[in-house]
VOSE-465144 format. One record per residue (C-alpha): residue number from 0; residue in three letters; x, y, z. Coordinates in pm, 1 decimal. Last residue first. Layout:
BEGIN
n->NUM res->ala px->X py->Y pz->Z
...
% end
This chain:
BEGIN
n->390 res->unk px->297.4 py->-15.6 pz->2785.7
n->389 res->unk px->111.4 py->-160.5 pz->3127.1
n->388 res->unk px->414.2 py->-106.6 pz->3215.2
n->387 res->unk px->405.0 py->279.8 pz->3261.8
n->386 res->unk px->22.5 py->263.0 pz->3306.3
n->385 res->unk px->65.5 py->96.6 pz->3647.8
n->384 res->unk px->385.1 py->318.7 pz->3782.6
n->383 res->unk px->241.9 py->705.2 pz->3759.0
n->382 res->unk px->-91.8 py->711.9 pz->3769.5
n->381 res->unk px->-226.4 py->359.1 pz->3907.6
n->380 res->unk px->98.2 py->403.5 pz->4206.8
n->379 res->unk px->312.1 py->125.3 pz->4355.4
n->378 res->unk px->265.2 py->-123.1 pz->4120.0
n->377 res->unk px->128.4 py->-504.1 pz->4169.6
n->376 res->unk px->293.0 py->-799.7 pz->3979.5
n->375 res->unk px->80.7 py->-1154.8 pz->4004.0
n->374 res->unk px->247.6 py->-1399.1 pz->3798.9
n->373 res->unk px->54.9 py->-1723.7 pz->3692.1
n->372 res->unk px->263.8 py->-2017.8 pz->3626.0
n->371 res->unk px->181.2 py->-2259.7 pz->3349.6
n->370 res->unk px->382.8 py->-2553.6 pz->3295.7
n->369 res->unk px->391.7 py->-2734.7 pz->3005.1
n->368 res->unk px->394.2 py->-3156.4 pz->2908.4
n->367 res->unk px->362.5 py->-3338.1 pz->3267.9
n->366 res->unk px->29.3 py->-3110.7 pz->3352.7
n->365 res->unk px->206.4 py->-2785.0 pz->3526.3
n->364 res->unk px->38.6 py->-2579.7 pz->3732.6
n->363 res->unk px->239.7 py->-2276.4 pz->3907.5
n->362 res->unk px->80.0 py->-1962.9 pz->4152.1
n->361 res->unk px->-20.5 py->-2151.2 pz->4440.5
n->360 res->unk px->222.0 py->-2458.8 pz->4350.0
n->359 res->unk px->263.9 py->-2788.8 pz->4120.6
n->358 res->unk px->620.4 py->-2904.4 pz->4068.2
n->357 res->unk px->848.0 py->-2852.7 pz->3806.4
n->356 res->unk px->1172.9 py->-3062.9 pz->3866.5
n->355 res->unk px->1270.6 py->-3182.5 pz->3555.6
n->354 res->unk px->1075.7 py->-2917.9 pz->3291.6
n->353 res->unk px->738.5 py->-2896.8 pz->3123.7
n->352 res->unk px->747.7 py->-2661.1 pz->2752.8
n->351 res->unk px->634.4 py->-2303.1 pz->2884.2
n->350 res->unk px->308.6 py->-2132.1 pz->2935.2
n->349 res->unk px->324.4 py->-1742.7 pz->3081.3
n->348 res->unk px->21.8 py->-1587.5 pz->3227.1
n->347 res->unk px->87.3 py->-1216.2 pz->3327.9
n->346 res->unk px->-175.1 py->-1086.5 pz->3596.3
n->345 res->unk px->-216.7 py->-665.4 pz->3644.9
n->344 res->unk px->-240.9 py->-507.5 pz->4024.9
n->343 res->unk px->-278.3 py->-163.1 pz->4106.7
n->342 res->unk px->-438.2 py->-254.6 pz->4429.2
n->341 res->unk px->-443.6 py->-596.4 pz->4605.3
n->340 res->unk px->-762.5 py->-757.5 pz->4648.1
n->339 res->unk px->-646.6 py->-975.0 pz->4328.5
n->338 res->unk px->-880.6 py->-1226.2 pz->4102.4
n->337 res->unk px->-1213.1 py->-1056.2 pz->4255.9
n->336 res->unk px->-1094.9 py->-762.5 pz->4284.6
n->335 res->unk px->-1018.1 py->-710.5 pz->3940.4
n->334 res->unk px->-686.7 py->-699.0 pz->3752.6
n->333 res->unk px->-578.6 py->-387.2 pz->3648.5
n->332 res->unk px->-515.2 py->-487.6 pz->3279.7
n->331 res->unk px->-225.4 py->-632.1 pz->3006.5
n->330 res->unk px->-421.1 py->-797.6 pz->2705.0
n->329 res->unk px->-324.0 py->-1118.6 pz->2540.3
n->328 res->unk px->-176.9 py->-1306.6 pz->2818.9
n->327 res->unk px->-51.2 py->-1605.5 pz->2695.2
n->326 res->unk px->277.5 py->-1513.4 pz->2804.2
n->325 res->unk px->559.4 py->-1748.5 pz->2657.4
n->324 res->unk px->773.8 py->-1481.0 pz->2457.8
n->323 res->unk px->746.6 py->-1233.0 pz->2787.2
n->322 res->unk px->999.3 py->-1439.0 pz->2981.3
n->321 res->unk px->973.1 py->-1362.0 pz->3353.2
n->320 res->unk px->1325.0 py->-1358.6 pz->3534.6
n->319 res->unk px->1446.3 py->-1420.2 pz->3899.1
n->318 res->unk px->1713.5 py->-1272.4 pz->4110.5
n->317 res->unk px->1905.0 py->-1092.4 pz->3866.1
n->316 res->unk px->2259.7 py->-1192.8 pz->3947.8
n->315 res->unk px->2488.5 py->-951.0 pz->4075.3
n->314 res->unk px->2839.2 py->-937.6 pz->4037.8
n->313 res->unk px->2799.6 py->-690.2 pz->3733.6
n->312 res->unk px->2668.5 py->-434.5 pz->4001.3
n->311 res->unk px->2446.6 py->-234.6 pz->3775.5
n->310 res->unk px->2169.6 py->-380.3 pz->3852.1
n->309 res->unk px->2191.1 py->-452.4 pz->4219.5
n->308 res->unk px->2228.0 py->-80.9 pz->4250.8
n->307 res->unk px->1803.3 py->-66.9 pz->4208.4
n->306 res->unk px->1742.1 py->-313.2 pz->4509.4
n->305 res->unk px->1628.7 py->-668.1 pz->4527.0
n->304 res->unk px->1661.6 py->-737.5 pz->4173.6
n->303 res->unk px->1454.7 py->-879.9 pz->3888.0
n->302 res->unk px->1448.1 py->-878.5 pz->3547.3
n->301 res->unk px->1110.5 py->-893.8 pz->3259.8
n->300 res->unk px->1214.2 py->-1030.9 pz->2966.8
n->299 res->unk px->1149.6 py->-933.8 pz->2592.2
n->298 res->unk px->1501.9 py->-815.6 pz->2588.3
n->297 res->unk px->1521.8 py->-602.7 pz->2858.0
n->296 res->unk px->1232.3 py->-519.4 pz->3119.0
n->295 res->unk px->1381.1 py->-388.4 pz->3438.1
n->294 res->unk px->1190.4 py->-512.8 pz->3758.4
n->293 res->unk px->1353.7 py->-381.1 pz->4141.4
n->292 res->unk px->1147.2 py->-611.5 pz->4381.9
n->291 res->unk px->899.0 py->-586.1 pz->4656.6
n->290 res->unk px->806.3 py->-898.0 pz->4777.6
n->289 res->unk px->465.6 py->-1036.7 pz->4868.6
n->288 res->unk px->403.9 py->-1346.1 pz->4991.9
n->287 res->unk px->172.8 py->-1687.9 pz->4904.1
n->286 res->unk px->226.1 py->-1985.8 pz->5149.0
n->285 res->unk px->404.6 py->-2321.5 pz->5008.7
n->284 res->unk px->743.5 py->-2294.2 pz->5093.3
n->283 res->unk px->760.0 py->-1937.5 pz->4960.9
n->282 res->unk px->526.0 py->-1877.9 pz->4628.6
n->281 res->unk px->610.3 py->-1553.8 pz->4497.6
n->280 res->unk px->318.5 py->-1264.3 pz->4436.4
n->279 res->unk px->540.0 py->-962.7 pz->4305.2
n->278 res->unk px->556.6 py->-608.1 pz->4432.6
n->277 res->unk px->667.6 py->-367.0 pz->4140.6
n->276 res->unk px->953.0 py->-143.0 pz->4151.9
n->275 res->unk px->1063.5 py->81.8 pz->3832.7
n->274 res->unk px->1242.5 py->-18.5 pz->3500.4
n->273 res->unk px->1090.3 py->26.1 pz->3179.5
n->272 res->unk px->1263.2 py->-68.9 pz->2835.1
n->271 res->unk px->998.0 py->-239.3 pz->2499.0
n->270 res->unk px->1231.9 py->-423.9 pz->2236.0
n->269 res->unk px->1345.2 py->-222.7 pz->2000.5
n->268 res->unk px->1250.2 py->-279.1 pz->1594.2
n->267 res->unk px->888.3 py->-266.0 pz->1695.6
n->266 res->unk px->621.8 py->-509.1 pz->1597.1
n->265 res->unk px->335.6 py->-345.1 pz->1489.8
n->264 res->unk px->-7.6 py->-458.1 pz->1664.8
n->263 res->unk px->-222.6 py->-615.3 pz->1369.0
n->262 res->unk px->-546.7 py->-565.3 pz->1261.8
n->261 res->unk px->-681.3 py->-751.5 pz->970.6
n->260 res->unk px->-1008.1 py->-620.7 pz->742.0
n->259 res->unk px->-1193.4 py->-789.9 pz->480.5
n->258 res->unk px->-1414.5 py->-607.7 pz->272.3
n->257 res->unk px->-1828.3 py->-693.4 pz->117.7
n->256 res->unk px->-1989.1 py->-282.8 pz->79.8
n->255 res->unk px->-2397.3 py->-266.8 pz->155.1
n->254 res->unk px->-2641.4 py->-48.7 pz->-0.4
n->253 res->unk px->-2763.8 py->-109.5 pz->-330.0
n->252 res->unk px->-2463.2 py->55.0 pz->-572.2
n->251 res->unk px->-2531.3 py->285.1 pz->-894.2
n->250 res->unk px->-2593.5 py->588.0 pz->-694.5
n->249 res->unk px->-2883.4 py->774.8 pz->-820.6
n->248 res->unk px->-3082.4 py->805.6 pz->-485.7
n->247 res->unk px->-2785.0 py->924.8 pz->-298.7
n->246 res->unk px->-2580.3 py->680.2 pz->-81.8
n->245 res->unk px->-2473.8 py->822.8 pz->290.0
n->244 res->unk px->-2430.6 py->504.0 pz->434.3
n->243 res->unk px->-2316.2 py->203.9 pz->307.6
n->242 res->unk px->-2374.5 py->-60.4 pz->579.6
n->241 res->unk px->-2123.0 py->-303.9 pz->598.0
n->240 res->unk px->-2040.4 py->-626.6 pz->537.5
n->239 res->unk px->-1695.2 py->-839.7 pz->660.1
n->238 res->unk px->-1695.7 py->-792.8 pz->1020.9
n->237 res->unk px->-1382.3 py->-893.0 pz->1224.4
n->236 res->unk px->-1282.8 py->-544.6 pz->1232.6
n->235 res->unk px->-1580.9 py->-345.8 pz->1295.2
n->234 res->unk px->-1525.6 py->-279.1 pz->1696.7
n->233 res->unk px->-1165.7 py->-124.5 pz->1563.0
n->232 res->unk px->-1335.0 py->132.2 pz->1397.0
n->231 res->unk px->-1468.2 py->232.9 pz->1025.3
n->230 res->unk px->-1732.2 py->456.0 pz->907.1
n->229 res->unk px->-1867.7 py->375.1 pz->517.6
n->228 res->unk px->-1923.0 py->611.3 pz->297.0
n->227 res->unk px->-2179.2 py->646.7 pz->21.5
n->226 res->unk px->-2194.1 py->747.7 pz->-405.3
n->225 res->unk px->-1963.4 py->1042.6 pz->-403.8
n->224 res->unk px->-1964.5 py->1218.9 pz->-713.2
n->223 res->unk px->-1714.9 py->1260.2 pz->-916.7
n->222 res->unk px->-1716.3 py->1546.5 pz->-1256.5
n->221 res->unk px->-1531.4 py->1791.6 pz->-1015.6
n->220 res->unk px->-1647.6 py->2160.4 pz->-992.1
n->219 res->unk px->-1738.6 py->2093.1 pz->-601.8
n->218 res->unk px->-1424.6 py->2031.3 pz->-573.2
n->217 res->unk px->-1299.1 py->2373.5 pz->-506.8
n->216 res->unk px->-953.8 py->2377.0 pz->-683.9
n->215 res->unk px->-1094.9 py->2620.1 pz->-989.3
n->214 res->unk px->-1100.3 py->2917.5 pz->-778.0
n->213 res->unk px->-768.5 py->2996.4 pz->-924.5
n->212 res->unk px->-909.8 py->3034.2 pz->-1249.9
n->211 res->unk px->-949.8 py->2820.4 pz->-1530.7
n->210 res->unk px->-1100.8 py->2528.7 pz->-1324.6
n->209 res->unk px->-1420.7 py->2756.8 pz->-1315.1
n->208 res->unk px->-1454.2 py->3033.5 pz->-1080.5
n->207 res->unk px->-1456.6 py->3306.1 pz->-1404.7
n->206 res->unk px->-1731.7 py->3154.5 pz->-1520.3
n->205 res->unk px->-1781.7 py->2812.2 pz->-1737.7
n->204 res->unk px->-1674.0 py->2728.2 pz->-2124.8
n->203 res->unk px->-1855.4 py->2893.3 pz->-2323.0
n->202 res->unk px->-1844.2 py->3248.6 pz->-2179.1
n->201 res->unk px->-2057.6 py->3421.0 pz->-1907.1
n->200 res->unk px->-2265.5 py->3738.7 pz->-2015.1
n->199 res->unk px->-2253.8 py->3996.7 pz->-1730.8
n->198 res->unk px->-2029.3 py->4206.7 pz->-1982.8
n->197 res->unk px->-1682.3 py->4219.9 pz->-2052.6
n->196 res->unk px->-1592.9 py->3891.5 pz->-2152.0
n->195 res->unk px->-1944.1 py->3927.0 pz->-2402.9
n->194 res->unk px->-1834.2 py->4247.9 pz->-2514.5
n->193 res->unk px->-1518.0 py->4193.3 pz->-2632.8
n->192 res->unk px->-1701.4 py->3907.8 pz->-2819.6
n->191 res->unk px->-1943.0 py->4097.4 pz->-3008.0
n->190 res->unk px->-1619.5 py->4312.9 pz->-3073.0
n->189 res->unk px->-1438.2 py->4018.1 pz->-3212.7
n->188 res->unk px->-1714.1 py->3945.8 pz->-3461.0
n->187 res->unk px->-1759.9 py->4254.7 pz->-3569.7
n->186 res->unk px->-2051.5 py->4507.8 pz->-3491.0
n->185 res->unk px->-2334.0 py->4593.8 pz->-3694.9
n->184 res->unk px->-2285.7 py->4895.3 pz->-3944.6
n->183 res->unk px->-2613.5 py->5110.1 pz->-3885.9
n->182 res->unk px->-2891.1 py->5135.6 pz->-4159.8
n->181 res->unk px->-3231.0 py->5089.4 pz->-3918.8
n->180 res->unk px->-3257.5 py->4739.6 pz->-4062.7
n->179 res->unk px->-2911.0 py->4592.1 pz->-3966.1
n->178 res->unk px->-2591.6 py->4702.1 pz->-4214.3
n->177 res->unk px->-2279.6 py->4462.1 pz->-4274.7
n->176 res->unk px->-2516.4 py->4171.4 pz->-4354.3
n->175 res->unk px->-2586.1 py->4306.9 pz->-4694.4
n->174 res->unk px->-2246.8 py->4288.5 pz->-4813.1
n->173 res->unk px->-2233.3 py->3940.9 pz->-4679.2
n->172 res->unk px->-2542.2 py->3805.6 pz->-4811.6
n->171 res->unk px->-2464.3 py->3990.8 pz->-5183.6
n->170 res->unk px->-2112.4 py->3766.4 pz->-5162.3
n->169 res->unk px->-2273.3 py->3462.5 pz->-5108.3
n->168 res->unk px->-2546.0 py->3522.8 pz->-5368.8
n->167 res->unk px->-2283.0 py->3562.6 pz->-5618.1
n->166 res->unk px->-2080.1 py->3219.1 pz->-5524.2
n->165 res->unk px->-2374.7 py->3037.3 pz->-5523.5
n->164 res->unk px->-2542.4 py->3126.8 pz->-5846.9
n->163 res->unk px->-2091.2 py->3064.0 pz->-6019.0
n->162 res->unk px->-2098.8 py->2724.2 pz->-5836.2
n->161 res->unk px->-1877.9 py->2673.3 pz->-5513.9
n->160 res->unk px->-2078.4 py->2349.0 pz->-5399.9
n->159 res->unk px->-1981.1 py->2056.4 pz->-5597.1
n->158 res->unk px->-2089.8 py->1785.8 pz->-5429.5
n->157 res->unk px->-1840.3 py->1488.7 pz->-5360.8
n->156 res->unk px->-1972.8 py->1615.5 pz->-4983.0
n->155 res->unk px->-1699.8 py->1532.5 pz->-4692.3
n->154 res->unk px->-1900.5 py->1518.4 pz->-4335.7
n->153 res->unk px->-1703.1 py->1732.5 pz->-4044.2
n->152 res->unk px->-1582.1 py->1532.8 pz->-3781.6
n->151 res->unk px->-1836.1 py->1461.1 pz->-3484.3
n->150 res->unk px->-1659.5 py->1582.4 pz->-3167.6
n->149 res->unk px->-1759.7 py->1278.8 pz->-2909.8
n->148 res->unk px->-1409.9 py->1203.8 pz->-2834.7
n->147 res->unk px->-1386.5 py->808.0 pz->-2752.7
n->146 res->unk px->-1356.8 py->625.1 pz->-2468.7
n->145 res->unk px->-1679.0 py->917.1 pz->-2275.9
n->144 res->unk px->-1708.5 py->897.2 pz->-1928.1
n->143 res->unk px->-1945.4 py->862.6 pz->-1654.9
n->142 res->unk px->-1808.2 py->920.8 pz->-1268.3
n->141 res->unk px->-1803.1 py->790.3 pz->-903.0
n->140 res->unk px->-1656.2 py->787.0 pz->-571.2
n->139 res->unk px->-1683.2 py->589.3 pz->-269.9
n->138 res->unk px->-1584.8 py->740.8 pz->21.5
n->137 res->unk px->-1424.2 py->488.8 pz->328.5
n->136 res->unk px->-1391.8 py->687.0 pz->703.4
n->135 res->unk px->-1129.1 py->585.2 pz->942.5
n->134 res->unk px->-1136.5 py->663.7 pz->1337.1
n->133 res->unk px->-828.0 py->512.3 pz->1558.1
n->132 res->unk px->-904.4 py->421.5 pz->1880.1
n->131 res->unk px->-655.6 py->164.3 pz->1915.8
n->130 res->unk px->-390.0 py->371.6 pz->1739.7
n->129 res->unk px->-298.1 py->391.1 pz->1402.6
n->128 res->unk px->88.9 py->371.4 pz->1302.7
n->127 res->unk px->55.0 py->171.4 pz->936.7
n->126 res->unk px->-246.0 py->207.8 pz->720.1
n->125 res->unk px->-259.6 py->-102.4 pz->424.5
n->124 res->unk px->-458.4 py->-84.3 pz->123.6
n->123 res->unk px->-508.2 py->-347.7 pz->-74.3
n->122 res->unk px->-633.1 py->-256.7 pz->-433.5
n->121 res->unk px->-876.6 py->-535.2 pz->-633.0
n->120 res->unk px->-1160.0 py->-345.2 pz->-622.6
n->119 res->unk px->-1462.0 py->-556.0 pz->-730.2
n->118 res->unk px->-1791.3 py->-388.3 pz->-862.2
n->117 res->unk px->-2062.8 py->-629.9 pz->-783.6
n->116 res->unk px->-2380.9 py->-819.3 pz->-979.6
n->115 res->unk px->-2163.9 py->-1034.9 pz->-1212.7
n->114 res->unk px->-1780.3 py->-939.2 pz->-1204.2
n->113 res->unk px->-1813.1 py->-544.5 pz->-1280.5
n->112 res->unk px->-1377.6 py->-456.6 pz->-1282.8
n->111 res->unk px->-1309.0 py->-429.9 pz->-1626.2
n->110 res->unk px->-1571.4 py->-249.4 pz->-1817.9
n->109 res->unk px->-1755.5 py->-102.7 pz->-1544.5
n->108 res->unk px->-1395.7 py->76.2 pz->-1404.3
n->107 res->unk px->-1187.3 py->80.1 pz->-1109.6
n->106 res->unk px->-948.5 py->356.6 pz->-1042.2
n->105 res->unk px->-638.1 py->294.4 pz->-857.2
n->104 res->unk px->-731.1 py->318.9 pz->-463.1
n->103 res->unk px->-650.5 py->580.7 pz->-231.9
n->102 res->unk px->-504.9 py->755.7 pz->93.5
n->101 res->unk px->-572.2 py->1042.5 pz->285.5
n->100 res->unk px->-422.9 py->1134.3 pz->653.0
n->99 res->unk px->-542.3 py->1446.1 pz->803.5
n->98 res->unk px->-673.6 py->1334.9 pz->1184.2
n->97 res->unk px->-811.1 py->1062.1 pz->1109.2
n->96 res->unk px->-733.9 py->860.8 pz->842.5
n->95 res->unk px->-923.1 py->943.7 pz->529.0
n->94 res->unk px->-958.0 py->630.9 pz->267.0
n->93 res->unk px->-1075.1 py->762.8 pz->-58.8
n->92 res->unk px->-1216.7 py->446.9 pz->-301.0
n->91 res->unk px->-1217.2 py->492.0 pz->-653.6
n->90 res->unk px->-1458.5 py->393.9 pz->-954.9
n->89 res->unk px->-1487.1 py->534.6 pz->-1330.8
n->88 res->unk px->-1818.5 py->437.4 pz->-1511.1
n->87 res->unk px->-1835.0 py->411.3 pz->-1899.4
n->86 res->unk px->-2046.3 py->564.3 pz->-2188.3
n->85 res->unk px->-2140.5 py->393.9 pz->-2498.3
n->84 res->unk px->-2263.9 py->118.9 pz->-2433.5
n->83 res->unk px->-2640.4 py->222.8 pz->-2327.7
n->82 res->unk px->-2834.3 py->-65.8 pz->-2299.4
n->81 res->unk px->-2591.3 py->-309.4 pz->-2145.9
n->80 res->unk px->-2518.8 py->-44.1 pz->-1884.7
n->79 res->unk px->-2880.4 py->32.3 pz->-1823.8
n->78 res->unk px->-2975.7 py->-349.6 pz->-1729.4
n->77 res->unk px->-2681.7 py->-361.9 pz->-1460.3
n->76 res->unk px->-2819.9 py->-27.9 pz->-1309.5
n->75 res->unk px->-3159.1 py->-140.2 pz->-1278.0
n->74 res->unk px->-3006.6 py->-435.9 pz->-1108.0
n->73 res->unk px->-2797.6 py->-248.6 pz->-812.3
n->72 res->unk px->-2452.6 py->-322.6 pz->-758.7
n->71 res->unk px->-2309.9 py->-499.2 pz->-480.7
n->70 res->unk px->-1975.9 py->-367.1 pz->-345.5
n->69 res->unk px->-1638.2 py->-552.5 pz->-321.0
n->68 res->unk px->-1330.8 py->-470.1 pz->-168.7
n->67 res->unk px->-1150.8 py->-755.8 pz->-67.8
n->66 res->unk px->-848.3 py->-564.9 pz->128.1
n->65 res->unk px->-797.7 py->-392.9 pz->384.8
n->64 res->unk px->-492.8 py->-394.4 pz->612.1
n->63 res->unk px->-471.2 py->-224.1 pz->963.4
n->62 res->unk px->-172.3 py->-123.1 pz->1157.4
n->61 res->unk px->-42.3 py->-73.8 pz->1476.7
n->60 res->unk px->41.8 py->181.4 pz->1726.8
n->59 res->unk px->96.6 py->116.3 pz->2155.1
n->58 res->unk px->-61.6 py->399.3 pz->2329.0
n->57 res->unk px->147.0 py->680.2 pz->2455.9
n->56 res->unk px->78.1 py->938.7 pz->2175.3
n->55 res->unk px->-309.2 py->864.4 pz->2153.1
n->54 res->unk px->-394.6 py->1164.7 pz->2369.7
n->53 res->unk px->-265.9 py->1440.0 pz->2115.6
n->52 res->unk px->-530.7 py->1696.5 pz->2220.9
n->51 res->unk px->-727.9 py->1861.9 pz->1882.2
n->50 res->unk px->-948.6 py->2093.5 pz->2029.9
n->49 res->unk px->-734.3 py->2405.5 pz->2106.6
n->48 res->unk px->-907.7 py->2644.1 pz->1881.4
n->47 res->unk px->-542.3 py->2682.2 pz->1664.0
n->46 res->unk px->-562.6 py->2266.6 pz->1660.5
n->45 res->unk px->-863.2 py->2192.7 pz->1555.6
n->44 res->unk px->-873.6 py->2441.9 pz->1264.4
n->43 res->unk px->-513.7 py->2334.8 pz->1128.5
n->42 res->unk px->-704.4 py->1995.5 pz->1098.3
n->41 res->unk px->-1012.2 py->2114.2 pz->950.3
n->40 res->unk px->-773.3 py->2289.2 pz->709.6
n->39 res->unk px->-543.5 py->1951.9 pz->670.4
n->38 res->unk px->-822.6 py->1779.2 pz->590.9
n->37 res->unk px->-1013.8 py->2052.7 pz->329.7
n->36 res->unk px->-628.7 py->2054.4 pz->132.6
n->35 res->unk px->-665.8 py->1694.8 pz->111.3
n->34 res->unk px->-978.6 py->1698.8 pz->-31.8
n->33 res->unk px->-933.6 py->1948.6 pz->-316.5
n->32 res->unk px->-628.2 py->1780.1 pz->-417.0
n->31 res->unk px->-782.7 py->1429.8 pz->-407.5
n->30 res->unk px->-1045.8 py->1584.3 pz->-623.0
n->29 res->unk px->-818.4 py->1749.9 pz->-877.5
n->28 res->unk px->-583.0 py->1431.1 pz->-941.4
n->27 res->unk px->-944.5 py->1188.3 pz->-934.2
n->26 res->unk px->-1052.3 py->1422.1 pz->-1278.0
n->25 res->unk px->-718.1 py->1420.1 pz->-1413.8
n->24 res->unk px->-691.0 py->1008.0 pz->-1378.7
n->23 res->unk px->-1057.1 py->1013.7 pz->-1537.4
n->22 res->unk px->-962.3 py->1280.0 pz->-1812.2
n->21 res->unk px->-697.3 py->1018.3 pz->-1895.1
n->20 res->unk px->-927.5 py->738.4 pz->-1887.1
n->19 res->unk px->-1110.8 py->815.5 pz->-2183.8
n->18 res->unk px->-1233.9 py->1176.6 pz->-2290.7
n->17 res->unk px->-1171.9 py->1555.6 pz->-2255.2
n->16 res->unk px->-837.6 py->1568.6 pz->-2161.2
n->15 res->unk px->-660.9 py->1903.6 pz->-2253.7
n->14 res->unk px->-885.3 py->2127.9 pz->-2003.6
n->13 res->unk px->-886.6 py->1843.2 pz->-1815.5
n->12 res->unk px->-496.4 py->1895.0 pz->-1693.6
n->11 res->unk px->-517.4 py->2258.4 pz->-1640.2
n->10 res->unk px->-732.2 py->2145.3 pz->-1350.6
n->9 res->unk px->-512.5 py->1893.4 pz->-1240.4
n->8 res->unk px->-193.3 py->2208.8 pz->-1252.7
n->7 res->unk px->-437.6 py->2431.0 pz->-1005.2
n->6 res->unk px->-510.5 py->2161.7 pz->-773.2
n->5 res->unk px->-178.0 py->2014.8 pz->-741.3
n->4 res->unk px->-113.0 py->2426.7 pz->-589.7
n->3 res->unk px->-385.8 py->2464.1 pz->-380.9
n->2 res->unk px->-271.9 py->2162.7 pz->-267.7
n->1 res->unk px->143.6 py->2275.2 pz->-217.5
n->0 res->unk px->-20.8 py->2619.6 pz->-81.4
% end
């Protein structure tokens, strides 16, 4: 209802701007309406068959800035805007966020924002809490316009035209217009026009599912028209040209779109809390064992007890520590069997500054200047324990 709504009061809007960039910001207001409201329905749709399954909810979120946006324009275009001046192009760019998220860019136009042979879009736009496989889909829109209002003002004559001739034959055309050749009065003006509401006969202006009426929020109506899309993933990150699909035969642009994308995990206020058993790889006097241990992860460290009461017993030391700040290891994975026979198995990597007394070992290597020791931790279960810290 809220879009139907915004869609309703933008189309009211253009009805009182006709030209320059105000009937541009009106036009973009009525087409973001109309395409948020067809989100949220596909949406609602997924979710009352059942399709939509919230399976992203336990991955870690981050966020994705884009910025650059530049797209190459094509030349038969170029040579057409210095020919015809007096009409203007209005540019935007809708993001949509899977599942119903919608975001845009300020409107871009060919008198400002054409910088040679490409359309520059100076926006950045940044989409917090997406998860790895997060699916994000770039419209380009596009309209003409009018600056100025094209109503031509009516031309002032120094001619006198109310002469006495004039002014008689005037009067005999209007006495003789109130009968038609068989005799009968003809109708008035305002009943003509009774007729034409009431009739099949459409009005100036549009029919009755025009922006005056409530139908008025399809976007179909609106003066944009998209001119390609562009499908983003996390595989497309590090490139910086893409294909621009979906580009009808009139669109001003050649193909391809120039951005430049960073990914970043977000950084959470809390530091990350798990606590279960994992079996750890230890070096004892020189031969490799395994020891189960009681791990609790608190402040970016990863504890360890021999039993679970251990910590809470304030008399209790942990009885070794893994600090996450030094691990090199940039994703967290089952290990394979080549690295580790053992099951359920994942390999942390942490590189610290050399200390007195470090010594080389099975799982430590240290060159004078760091030490790198290589932590083995294997969980009990792959369902319920692995995935936990893996997190």
């Amino acid at each position: 209802m809220v879009q139907k709504e915004l869609e309703t009061q933008a189309a009211q809007l253009i009805e009182h701007c006709q030209y320059g960039l105000e009937q541009v910001e009106a036009e973009k207001l009525l087409l973001v309406a109309g395409l948020k409201k067809n989100l949220w329905n596909y949406h609602l749709s997924e979710v009352k068959d059942e399709k939509h399954i919230f399976s992203n909810d336990g991955l870690p979120k981050g966020y994705l800035e884009i910025k650059g946006i530049s797209l190459l324009l094509r030349q038969d275009y170029l040579v057409n805007k210095v020919v015809e001046t007096k009409k203007n192009q209005a540019f935007f760019v809708a993001v949509k966020v899977s599942p119903y998220r919608l975001l845009t860019t300020n409107i871009a136009t060919s008198e400002c924002n054409i910088h040679g042979t490409n359309l520059a879009i100076t926006d950045t736009i940044v989409i917090d809490n997406l998860p790895p496989d997060y699916k994000i889909t770039l419209e380009v829109y596009c309209m003409s316009y009018n600056m100025m209002n094209n109503a031509t003002p009516a031309r002032k004559t120094s001619r006198a035209v109310n002469t006495p001739k004039k002014l008689i034959q005037s009067a005999l055309n209007k006495m003789g217009a109130q009968k038609n050749k068989a005799g009968q009065p003809l109708k008035s003006s305002m009943e003509s026009y009774s007729t034409s509401r009431s009739g099949s006969t459409t009005p100036r202006g549009g029919s009755t599912s025009s922006r005056n009426g409530v139908k008025a929020s399809s976007s179909q109506d609106n003066k944009f028209a998209l001119a390609g899309t562009v499908n983003l993933s996390i595989k497309d990150v590090k490139k910086e040209q893409l294909r621009l699909r979906r580009a009808p035969f009139h669109s001003p642009f050649e193909g391809t779109i120039n951005l430049s994308m960073t990914a970043k995990e977000a950084i959470s206020s809390q530091p990350p809390s798990h606590k279960g058993f994992l079996t750890i790889f230890q070096d004892e006097s020189g031969l490799g064992a395994w020891n189960r241990r009681w791990c609790s992860v608190q402040d970016n460290k990863i504890y360890y007890w021999l039993y679970p009461e251990d910590e809470v017993n304030q008399n209790k030391q942990p009885h070794g520590e893994i600090d996450l700040t030094s691990c090199k290891t940039e994703t967290v994975s089952i290990a394979s069997r080549l690295d580790c026979a053992r099951p359920n198995t994942f390999v942390l990597v942490i590189m610290a500054a050399a200390q007195p007394g470090d010594r080389a070992s099975i799982i430590t290597e240290s060159n004078g200047k760091t030490t790198q020791t290589k932590y083995m931790l294997s969980a009990d279960s792959e369902k319920k324990e692995n995935n936990g810290w893996e997190c």
